[in-house]
C-alpha positions in Angstrom: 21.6 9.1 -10.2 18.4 7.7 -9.6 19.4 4.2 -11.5 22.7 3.5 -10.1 24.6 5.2 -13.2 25.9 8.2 -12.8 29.0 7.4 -14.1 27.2 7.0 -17.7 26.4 10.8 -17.2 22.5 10.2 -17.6 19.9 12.6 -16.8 17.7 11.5 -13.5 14.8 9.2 -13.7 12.1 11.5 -13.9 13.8 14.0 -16.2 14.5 11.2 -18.3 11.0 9.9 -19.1 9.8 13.3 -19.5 12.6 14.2 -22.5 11.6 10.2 -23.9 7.8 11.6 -23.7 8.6 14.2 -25.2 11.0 13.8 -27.9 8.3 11.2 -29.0 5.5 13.0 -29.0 7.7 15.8 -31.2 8.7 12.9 -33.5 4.9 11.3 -34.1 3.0 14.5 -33.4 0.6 12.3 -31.8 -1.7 14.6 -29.0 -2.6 12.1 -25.9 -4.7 12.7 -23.6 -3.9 12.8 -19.7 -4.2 9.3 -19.0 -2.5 8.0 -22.0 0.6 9.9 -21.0 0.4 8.5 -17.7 0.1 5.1 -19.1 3.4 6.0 -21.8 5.5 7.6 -18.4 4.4 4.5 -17.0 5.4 2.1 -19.9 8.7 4.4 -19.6 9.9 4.6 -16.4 9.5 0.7 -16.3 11.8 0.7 -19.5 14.2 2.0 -17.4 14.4 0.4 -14.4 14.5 -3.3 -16.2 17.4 -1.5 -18.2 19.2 -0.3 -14.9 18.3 -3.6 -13.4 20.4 -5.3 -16.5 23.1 -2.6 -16.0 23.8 -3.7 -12.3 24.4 -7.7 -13.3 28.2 -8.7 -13.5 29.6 -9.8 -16.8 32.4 -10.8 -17.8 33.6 -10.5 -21.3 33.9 -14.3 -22.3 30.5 -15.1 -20.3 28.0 -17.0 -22.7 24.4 -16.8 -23.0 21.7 -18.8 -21.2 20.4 -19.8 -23.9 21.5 -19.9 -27.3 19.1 -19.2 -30.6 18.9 -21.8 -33.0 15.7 -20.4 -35.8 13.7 -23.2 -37.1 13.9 -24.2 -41.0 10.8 -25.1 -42.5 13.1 -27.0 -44.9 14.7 -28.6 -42.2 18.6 -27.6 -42.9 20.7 -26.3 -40.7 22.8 -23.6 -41.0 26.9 -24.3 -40.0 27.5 -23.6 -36.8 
């Protein structure tokens, strides 16, 4: 497959973005013009290269985050952690 995956039994690339355009256009019924499904194909096909980019790094199970997310309290408590 065009992303590395064909184990994960996705459709190619190409075939891909054009079932996302579509399938979203269906949902909205939004009519673009041209260039604006250009830009969304665009917008789409780099969704799915970062994805199969992600796909393609080793984890293991017990590996942690980077970074971990601790929201901000206006209040300033802290949840237990």
């Amino acid at each position: 497959m065009g992303d590395g995956s064909g184990e994960r039994g996705e459709l190619e690339d190409g075939a891909a973005v054009e079932a996302r355009l579509t399938l979203a256009l269906e949902c909205t019924g939004l009519n673009l013009e041209p260039a604006e499904e250009a830009a969304v194909r665009r917008q789409l096909a780099g969704s799915r290269a970062r994805a199969a980019a992600l796909r393609r790094v080793p984890l293991a199970n017990g590996d942690e985050p980077e970074i971990v997310f601790v929201p901000f309290r206006a209040d300033g408590g802290e949840e237990d952690r």
